[in-house]
C-alpha positions in Angstrom: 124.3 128.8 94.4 126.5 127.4 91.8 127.5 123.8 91.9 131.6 124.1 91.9 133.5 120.7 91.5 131.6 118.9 88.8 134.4 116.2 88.6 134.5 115.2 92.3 130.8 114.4 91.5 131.2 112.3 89.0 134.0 110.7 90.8 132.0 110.4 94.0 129.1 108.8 92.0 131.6 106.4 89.9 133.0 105.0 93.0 129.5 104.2 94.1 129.0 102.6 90.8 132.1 100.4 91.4 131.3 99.4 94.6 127.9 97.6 93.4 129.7 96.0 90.4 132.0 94.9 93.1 128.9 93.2 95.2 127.3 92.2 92.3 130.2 90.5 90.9 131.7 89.0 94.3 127.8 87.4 95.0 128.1 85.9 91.2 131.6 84.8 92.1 130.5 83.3 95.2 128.1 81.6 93.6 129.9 79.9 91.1 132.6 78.9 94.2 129.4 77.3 95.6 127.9 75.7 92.6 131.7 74.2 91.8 132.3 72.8 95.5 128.6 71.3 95.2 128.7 69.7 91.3 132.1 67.9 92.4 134.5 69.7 90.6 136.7 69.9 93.5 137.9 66.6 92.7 139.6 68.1 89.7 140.9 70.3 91.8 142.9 67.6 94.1 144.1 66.4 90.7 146.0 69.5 89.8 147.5 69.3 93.6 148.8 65.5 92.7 146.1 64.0 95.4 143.7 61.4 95.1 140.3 62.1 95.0 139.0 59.0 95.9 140.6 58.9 99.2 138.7 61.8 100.6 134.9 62.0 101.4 132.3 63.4 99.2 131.4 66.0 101.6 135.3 67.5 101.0 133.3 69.3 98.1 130.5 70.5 99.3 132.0 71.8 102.7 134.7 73.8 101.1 132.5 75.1 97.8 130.2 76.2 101.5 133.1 77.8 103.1 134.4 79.5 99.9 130.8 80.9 99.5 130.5 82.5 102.9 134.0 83.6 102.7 133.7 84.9 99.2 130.1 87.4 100.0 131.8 88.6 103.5 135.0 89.6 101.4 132.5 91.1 98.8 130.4 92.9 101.4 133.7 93.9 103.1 134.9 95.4 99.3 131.6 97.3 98.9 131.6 99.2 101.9 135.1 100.3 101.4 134.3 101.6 98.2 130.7 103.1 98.9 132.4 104.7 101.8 135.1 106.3 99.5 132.2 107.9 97.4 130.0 109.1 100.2 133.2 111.1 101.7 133.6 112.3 98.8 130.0 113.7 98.8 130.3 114.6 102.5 133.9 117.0 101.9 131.7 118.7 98.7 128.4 119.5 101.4 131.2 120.6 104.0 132.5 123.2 101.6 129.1 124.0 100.6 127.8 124.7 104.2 131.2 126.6 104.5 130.6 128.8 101.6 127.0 129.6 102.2 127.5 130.5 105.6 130.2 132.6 104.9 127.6 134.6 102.4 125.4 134.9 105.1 127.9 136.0 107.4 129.1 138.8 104.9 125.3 140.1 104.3 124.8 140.3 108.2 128.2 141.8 108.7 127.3 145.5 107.3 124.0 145.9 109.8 125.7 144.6 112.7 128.1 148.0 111.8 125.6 150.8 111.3 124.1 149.4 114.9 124.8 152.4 117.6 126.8 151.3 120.6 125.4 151.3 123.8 
């Protein structure tokens, strides 16, 4: 049988592709959130905000650059699904009307001998 809707295909597959960009990138980004809250830069941080770095523990840093990692790859993960979801519907509505389509074949190729039969 003929493959109809090429283009829900290739949309299907490009929202796949998007959703591991979006993992990919939301791990990188969560990284760097990390890597910043761990190096100290979240003293320059408290800067922009008008507060005083010194006033506050070392440890400010490291805990939030933790927490905006954790929160960063659940978001990610969270992102990923939604759009790998989005594609594999996508695949599952084109295999629906597949099924549907092939079955009403069949059903038309059975439907003349199921005619000729004699009645009982």
């Amino acid at each position: 049988m003929e493959n109809k809707f090429r283009v829900l295909r290739i949309i299907g597959t490009l929202w796949k592709i998007l959703a591991w960009i979006a993992l990919i990138g939301g791990i990188l980004l969560a990284i760097g959130v990390l890597l910043i809250g761990i190096l100290g830069s979240g003293g320059i941080i408290l800067r922009q905000f008008g507060q005083d770095p010194s006033l506050m523990p070392g440890a400010v840093g490291v805990v939030s650059g933790i927490a905006g990692f954790i929160i960063s790859v659940i978001i990610s993960i969270i992102y990923f699904l939604m759009l790998y979801a989005v594609g594999e519907l996508i695949y599952l509505l084109l295999a629906i009307e597949e099924n549907t389509r092939q079955t009403m074949h069949l059903m038309r190729e059975e439907a003349p001998e199921a005619s000729s039969m004699p009645s009982r």
